[in-house]
C-alpha positions as CSV (number, residue, x, y, z in Angstrom):
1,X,92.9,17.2,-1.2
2,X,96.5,18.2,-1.2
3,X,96.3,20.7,1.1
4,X,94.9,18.6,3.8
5,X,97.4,16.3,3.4
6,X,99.8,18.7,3.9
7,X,97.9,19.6,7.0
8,X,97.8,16.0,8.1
9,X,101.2,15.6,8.1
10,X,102.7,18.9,8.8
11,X,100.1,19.7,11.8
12,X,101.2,17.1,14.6
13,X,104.8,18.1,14.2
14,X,104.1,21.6,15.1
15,X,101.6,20.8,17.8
16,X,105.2,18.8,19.6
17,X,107.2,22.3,18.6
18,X,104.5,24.4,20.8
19,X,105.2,23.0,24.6
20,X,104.7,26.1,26.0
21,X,101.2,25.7,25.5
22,X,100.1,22.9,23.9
23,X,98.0,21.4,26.8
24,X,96.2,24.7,27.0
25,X,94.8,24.6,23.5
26,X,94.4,20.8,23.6
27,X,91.3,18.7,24.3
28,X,89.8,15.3,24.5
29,X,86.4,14.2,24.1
30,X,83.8,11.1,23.4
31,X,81.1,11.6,21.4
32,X,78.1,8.9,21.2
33,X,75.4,8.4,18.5
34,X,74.6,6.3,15.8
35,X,75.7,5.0,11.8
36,X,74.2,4.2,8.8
37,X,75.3,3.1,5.3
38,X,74.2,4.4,2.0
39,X,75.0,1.7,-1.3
40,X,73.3,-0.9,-3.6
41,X,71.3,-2.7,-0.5
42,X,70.4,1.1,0.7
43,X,70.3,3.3,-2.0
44,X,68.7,6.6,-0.8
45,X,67.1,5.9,2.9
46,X,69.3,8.5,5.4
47,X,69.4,7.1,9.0
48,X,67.4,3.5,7.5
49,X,68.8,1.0,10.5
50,X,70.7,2.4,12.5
51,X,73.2,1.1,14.2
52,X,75.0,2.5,17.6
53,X,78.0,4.0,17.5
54,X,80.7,5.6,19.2
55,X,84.0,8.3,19.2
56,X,87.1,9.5,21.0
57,X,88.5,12.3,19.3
58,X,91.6,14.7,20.1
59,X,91.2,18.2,19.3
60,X,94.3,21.2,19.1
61,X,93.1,24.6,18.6
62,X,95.6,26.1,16.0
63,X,93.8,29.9,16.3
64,X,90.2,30.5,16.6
65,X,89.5,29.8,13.3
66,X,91.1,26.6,12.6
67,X,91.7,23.6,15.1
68,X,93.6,20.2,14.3
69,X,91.2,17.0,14.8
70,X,92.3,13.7,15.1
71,X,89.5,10.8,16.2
72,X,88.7,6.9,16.2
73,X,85.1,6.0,15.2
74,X,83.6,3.0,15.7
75,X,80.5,1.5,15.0
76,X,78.3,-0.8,12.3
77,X,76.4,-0.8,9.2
78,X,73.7,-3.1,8.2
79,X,70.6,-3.8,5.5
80,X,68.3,-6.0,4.2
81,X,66.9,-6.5,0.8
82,X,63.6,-7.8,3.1
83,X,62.9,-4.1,3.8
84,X,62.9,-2.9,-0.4
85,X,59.4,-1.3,-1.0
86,X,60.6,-2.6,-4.4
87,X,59.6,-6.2,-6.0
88,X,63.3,-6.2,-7.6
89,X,65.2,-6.0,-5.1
90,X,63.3,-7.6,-2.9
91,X,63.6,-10.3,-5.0
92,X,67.6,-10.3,-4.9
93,X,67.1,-11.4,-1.2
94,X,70.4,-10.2,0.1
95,X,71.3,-8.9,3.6
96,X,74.9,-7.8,5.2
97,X,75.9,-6.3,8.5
98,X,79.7,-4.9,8.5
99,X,81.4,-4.0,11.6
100,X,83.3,-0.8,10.8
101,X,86.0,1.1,12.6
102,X,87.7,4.0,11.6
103,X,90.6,6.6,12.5
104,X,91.0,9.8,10.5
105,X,93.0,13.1,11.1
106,X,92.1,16.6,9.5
107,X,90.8,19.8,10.0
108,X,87.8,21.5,11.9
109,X,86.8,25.3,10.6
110,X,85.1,27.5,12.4
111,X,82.5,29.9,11.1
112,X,82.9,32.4,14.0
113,X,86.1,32.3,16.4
114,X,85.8,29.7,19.3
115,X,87.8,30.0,22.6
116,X,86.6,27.2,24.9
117,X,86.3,29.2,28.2
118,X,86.4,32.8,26.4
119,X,82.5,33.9,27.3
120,X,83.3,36.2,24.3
121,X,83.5,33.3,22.1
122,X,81.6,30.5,23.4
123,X,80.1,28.5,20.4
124,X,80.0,28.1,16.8
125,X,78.8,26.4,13.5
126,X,82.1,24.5,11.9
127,X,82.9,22.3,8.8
128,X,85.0,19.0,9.2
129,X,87.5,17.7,6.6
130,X,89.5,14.6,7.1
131,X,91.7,12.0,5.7
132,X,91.2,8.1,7.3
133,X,91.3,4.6,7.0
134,X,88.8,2.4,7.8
135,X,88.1,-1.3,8.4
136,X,85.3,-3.5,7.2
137,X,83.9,-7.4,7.5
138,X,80.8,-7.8,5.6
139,X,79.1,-10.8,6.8
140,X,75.4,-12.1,6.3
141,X,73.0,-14.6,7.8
142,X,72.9,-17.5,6.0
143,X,70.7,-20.7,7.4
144,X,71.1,-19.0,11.0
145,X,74.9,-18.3,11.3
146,X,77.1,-15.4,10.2
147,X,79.1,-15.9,7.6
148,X,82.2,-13.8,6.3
149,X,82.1,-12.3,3.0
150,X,84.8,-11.4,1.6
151,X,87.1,-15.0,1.7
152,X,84.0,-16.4,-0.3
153,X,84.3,-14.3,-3.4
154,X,81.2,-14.2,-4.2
155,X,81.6,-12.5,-7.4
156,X,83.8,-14.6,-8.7
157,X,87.0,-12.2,-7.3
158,X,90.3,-14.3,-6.9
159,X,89.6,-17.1,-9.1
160,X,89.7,-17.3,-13.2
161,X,86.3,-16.4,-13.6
162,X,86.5,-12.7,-13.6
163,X,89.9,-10.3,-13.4
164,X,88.8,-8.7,-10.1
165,X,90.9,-9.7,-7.2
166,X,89.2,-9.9,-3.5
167,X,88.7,-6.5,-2.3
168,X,90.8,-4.8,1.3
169,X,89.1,-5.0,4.6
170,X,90.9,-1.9,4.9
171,X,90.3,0.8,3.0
172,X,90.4,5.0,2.8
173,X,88.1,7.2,3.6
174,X,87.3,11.0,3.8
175,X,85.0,11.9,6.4
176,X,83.6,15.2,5.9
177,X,81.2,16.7,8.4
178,X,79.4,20.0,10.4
179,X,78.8,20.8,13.3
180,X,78.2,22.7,16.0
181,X,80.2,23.4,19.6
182,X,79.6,25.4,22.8
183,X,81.3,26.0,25.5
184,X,80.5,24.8,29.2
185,X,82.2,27.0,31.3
186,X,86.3,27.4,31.2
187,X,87.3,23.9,31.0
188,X,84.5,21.4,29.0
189,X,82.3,22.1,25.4
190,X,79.9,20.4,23.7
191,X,78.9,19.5,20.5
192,X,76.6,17.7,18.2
193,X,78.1,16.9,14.8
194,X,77.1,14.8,11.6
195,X,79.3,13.4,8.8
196,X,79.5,11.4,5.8
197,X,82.2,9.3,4.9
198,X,83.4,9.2,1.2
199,X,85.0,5.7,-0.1
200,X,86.5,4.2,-2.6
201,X,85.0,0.7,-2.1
202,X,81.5,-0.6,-3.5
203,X,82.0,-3.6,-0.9
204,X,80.7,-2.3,2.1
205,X,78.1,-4.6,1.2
206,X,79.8,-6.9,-0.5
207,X,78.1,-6.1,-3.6
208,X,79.5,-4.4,-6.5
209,X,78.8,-6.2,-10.0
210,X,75.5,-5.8,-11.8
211,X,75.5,-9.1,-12.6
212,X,75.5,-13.1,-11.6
213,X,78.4,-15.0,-12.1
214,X,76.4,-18.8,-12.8
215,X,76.4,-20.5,-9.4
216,X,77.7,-23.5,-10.5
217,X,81.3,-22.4,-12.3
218,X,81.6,-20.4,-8.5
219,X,81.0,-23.4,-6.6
220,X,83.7,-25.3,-9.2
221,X,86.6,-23.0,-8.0
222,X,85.1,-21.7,-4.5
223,X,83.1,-24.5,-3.0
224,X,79.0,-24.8,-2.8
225,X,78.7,-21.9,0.5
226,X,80.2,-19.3,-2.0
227,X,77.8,-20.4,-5.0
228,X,74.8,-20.2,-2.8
229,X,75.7,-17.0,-1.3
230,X,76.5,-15.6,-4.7
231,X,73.2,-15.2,-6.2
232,X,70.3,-15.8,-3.4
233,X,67.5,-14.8,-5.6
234,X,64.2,-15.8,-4.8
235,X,63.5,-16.6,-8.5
236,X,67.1,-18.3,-8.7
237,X,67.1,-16.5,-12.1
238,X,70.7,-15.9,-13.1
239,X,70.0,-12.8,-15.4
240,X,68.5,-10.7,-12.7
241,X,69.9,-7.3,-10.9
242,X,72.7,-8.0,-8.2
243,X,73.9,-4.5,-8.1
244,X,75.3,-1.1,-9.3
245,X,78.8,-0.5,-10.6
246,X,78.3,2.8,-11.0
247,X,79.0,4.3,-7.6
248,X,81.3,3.4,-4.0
249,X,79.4,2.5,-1.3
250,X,79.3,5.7,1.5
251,X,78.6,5.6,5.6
252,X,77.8,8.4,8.0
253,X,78.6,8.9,11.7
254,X,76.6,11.6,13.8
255,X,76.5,11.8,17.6
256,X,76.6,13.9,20.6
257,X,79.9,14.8,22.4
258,X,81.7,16.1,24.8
259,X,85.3,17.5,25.4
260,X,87.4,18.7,28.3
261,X,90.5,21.0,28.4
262,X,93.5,19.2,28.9
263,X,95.4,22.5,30.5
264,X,95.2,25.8,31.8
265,X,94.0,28.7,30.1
266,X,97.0,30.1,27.9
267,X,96.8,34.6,28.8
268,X,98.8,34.7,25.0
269,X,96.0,32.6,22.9
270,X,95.3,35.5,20.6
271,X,98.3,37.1,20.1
């Protein structure tokens, strides 16, 4: 962890060092593909809904082993307790959709040595390992409109019944990732790539605790739309299963992309 830290903040201030040829070892690409959340409403499902999604990423080429990778992702998350194959949690009757964007900085590996344009080096397997932030707004539907989560506190966070105060919207993250890149001829590559992203948030979701708070001592310091929202059981038992304090929520990103060479072929790139 350290050491990409290092390399997040030491990195950019050689790439502006290196004018001779930093455009040659510089490119910029979009990727496109798709997201997906893993956490108390979608506990083991991979690629369960969906949702599109979308990248712009900048990538400097250090050596042929080792590039700098900085990139925005955007996208969303969603799930419903309505799909459970489980009479528990289908019970607990909760849904959430979060809109989630993301910027992150690190380091892409190579397993063989890439040169976009070399034919001697034209494609290989890599690992991604990145430091980001990323910003979240669960919401949920809720007698046909969308409501925001997190103001509500529908755990109780921010007022005197519990000691948690309301979670960030914004939060860290470490994407971490493979992938694979080819060259298209001297000046574009392509690649497909998949990732997960590691959190430290359980409210993705907006569900963390593994238990109700009673309704009515939420709607005496929140108001009546954040006790109904807080337990939406179809039992209205207020002993049942809300969620897992055991583990963060986690999202992956995984797409198809494609970058182009920002400059001329540097003759010096290996030595």
């Amino acid at each position: 962890m350290r050491l990409l830290l290092v390399a997040v903040l030491v990195v950019p201030f050689y790439l502006l060092s290196q004018t001779d040829n930093f455009r040659s070892r510089s490119e910029l690409g979009v990727m496109a593909g798709g997201m997906y959340y893993i956490g108390d409403l979608n506990q083991f499902q991979h690629f369960y809904n969906t949702q599109v999604a979308g990248s712009i990423f900048y990538r400097y080429t250090i050596n042929p082993r080792i590039s700098f990778r900085a990139n925005v992702v955007a996208g969303s998350v969603t799930a419903s307790d309505a799909d459970a194959s489980n009479e528990l949690l289908k019970n607990r009757n909760l849904n959430f959709s979060s809109s989630i964007v993301e910027g992150a900085a690190g380091l892409e590996v190579n397993y063989f040595p890439f040169q976009l344009g070399n034919p001697r080096y034209r494609g290989t397997a890599y690992l991604l390992a990145q430091i980001g932030l990323f910003r979240m707004n669960p919401t949920t539907q809720y007698n046909g409109q969308t409501i925001e989560l997190q103001a509500l506190g529908t755990e109780g966070q921010g007022t005197t019944l519990t000691s948690e105060s309301r979670y960030y919207l914004t939060q860290l993250s470490i994407p971490l990732g493979v992938g694979f890149k080819l060259s298209l001829g001297k000046s574009a590559s392509i690649n497909i790539e998949y990732g997960f992203r590691k959190t430290f948030t359980d409210y993705i979701d907006d569900v963390g605790s593994n238990t109700y708070i009673d309704p009515a001592l939420i709607a005496n310091e929140s108001g009546s739309l954040a006790a109904a929202l807080s337990n939406r059981s179809l039992d209205g038992s207020v002993n049942g299963y809300r969620g897992s304090t055991t583990t963060s929520d986690w999202y992956a990103f995984f797409g198809l992309g494609i970058a182009f060479k920002l400059g001329k072929q540097h003759t010096c790139f290996y030595q």
